[in-house]
C-alpha positions as CSV (number, residue, x, y, z in Angstrom):
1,X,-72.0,-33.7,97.3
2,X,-71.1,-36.4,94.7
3,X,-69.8,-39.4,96.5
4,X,-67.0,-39.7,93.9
5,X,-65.9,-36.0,95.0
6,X,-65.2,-36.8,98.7
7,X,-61.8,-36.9,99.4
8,X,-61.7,-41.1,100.6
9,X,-63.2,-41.9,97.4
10,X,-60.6,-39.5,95.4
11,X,-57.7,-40.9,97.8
12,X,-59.2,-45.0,97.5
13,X,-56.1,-46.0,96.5
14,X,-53.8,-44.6,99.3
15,X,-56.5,-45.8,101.5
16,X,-56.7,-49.6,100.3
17,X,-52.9,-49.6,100.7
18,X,-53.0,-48.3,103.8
19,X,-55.4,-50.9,105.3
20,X,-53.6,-53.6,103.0
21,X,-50.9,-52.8,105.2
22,X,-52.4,-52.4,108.7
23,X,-53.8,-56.2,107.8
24,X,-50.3,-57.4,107.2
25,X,-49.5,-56.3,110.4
26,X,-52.7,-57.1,112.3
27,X,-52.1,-60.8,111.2
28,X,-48.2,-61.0,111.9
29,X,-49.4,-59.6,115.2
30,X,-52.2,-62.3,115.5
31,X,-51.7,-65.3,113.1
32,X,-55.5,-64.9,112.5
33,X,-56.4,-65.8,109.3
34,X,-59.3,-63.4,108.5
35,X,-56.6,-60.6,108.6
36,X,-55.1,-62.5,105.6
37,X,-58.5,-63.1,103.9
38,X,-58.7,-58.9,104.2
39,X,-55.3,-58.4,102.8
40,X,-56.4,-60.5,100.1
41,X,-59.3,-58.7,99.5
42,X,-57.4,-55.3,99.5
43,X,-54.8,-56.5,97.0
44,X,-57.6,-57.6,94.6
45,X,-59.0,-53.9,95.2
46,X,-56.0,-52.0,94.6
47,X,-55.6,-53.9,91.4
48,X,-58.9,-53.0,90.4
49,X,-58.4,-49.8,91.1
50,X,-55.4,-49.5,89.1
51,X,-56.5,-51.4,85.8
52,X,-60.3,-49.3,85.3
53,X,-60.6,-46.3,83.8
54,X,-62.2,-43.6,86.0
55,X,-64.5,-42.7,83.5
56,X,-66.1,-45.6,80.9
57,X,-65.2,-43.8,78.0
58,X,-63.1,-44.9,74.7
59,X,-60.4,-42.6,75.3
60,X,-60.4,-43.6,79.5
61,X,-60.6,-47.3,78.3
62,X,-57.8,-46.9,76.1
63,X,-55.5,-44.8,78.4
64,X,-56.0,-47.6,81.3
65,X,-55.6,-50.2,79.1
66,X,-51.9,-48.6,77.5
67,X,-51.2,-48.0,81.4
68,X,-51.7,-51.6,82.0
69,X,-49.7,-52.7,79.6
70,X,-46.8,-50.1,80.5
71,X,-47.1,-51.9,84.2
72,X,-47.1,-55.2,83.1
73,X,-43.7,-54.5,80.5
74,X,-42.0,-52.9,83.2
75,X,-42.9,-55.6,85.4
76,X,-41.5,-58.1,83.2
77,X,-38.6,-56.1,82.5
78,X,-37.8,-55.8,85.9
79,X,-37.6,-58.9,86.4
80,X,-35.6,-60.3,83.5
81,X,-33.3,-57.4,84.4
82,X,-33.0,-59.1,88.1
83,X,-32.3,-62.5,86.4
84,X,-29.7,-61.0,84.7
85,X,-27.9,-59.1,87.2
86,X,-28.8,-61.6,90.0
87,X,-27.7,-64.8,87.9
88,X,-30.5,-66.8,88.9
89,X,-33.9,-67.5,86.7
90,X,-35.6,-67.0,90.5
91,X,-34.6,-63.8,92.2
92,X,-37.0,-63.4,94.7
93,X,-38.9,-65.8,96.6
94,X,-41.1,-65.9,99.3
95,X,-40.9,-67.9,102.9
96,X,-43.7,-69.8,103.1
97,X,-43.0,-72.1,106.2
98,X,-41.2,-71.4,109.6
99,X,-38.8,-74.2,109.3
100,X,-36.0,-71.7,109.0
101,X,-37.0,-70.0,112.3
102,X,-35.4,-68.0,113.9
103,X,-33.2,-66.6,110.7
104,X,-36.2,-66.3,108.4
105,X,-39.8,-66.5,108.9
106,X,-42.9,-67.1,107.4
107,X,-43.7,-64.6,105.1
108,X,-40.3,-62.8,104.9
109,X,-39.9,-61.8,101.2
110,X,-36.1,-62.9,99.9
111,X,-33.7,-62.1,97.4
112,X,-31.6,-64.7,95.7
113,X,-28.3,-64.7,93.6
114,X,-26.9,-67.5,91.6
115,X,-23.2,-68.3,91.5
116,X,-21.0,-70.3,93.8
117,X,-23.1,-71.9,97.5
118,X,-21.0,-71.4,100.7
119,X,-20.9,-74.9,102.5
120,X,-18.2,-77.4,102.8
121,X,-17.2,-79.8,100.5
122,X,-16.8,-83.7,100.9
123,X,-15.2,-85.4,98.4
124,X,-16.8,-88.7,97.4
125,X,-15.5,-91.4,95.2
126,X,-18.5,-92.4,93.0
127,X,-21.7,-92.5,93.2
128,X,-24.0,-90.5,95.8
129,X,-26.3,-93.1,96.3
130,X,-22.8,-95.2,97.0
131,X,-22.0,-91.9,99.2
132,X,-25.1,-91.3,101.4
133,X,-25.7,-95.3,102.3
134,X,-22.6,-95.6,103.7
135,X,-23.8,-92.1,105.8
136,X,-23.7,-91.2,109.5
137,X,-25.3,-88.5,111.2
138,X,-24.7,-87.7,114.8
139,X,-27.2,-86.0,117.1
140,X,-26.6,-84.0,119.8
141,X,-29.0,-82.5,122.9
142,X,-31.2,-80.1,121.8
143,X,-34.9,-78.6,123.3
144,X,-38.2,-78.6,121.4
145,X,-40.9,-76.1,122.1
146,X,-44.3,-76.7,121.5
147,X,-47.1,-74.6,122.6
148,X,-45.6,-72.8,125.1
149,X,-44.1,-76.2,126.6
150,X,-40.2,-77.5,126.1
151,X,-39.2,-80.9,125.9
152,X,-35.7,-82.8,125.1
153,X,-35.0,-83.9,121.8
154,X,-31.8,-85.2,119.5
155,X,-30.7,-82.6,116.9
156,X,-28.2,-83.5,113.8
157,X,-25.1,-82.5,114.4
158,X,-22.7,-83.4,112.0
159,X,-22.7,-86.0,109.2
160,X,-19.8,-88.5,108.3
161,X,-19.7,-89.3,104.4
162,X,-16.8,-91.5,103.5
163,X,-15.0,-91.0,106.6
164,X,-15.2,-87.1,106.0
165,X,-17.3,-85.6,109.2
166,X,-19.0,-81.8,108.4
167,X,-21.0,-80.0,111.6
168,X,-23.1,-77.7,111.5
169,X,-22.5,-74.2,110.5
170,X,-24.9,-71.6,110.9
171,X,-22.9,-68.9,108.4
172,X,-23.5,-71.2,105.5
173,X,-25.3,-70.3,102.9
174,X,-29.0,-70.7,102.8
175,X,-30.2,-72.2,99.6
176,X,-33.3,-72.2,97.5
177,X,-33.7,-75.6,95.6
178,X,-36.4,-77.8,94.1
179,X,-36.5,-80.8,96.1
180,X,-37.1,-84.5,95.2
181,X,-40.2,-85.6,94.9
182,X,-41.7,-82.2,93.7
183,X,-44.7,-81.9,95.1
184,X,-43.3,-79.7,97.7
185,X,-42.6,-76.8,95.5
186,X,-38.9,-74.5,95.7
187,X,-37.5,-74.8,99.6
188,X,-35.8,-72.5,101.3
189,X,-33.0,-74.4,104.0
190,X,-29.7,-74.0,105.0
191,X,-26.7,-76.1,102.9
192,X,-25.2,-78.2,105.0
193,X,-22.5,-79.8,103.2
194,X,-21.5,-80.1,99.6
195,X,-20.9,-83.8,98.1
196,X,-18.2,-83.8,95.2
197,X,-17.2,-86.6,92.9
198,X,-15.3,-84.7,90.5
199,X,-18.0,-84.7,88.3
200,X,-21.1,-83.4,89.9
201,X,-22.3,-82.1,93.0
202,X,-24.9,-82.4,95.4
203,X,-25.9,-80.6,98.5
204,X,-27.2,-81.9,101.9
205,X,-29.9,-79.5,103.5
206,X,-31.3,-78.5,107.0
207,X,-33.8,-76.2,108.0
208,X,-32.5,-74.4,110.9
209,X,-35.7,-75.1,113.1
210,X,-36.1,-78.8,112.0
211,X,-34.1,-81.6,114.3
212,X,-32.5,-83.4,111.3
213,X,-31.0,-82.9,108.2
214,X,-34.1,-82.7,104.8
215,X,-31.9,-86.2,103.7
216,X,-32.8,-88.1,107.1
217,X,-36.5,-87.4,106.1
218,X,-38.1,-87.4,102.8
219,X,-36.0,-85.0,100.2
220,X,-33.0,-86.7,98.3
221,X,-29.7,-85.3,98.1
222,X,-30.0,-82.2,95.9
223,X,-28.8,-81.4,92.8
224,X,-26.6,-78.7,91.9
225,X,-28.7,-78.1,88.6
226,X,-31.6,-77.9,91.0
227,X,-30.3,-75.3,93.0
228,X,-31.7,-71.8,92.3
229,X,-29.3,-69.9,94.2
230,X,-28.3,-68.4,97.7
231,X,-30.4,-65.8,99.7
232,X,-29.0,-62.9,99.9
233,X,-31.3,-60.5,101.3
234,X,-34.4,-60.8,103.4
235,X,-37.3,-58.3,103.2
236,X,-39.5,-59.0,106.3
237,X,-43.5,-59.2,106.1
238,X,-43.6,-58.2,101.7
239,X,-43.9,-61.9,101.1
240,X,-47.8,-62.0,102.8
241,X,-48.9,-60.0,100.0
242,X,-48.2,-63.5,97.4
243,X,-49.4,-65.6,100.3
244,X,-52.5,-63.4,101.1
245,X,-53.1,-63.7,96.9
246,X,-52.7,-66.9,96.7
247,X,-55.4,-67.6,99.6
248,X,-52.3,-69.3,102.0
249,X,-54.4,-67.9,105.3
250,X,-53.8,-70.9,107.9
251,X,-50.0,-71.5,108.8
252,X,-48.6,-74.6,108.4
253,X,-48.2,-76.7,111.9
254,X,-44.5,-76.4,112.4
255,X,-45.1,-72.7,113.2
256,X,-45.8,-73.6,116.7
257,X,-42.4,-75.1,117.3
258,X,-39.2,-73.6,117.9
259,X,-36.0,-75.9,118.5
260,X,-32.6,-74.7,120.0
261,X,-29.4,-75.6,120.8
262,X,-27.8,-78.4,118.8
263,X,-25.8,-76.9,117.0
């Protein structure tokens, strides 16, 4: 028999999806990266698959080349079509760490909307450097768990900007924004509080599974203009097929901790 008559080799492409996807869930399972390295390797396959002709002939070569280009339009159009609708130049995203545990997790795909951010609003009279030196956060018990083992820790609370105090509310919205400095690339946290001087607006920002407030560390106050919108839907596991691609294997550290309470 002709290899390229038995049925795997006829059916390749169900069968790379179908281990593509037992490696997704052989590495959520595990955390090992090598499952991630396979995934990788059968996303790269089923793309080859796809784009070459089964037959090296000018008219196969032609037809998988119009295909590909079909793919790729439709692609594209789906995605200015999801702008569009969605109001946002970023509708879907991908959860990269596990700083938003237990609400989202690493590798979670999302979908984002523009328009108006649930949080509540302080009012500030001028400036928001003015605004957040004149700040005050307050902390309240909360437990850390680390490897198995729990500990005590201080959690944000609340902050109090110009005498105005906000707490924590875990039915805001959670934001995806470009933070300052950039090197971070887009995050994915919870809004905390709107500031509002009349003029412009920023947000403060938490990840649910940090112990204070993105501010309290090293991201500034964020800009509404840098705001790409809220989540609004949360596909779990799709988003390991861009980290798989892009050769994230290894998760970050602050996957092995999980804080509680606080809030």
């Amino acid at each position: 028999m002709d290899p390229k008559d038995h049925p795997l080799w006829k059916h390749r492409g169900a069968a790379f999806a179908i281990l593509l996807a037992a490696s997704v869930l052989a590495f959520y399972a595990t955390r090992e990266p090598l499952f991630a390295a396979i995934g990788a390797l059968f996303i790269v396959l089923l793309f080859i698959n796809d784009a070459l002709p089964e037959k090296w002939t000018k008219n196969d070569a032609k037809k998988s080349g119009i295909e590909l280009v079909i793919a790729i339009a439709l692609a594209v159009g789906l995605w200015l079509a999801l702008q569009l609708v969605l109001q946002t130049a970023s509708p879907i995203d991908v959860v990269t760490s596990c700083s938003m545990l237990p609400a989202f997790e690493r590798g979670d795909m999302i979908i984002v909307r523009g328009g108006e951010i649930k949080a509540p609003t302080i009012r500030i009279s001028g400036r928001i450097e003015d605004a957040l030196n004149s700040a005050t956060v307050t902390k309240s018990p909360c437990t850390l768990s680390l490897a198995g083992a729990a500990q005590a820790a201080q959690c944000t609370h609340a902050v109090t900007v110009e005498g105005q105090t906000v707490a924590a509310n875990h039915s805001n919205d959670v934001i995806v924004f470009e933070p300052q400095p950039r090197i971070y690339g887009l995050i994915v946290h919870r809004a905390f509080a709107r500031l509002d001087n009349g003029t412009d607006e920023w947000f403060l920002t938490k990840g649910d599974n940090n112990l204070g407030l993105d501010q309290e560390a090293v991201f500034q106050a964020v800009p509404r203009q840098d705001v790409h919108g809220a989540v609004t839907l949360r596909l779990p596991l799709l988003g390991f097929l861009k980290l798989f691609l892009f050769g994230q294997f290894s998760e970050p550290p602050g996957c092995k901790a999980l804080v509680t309470g606080g809030n």
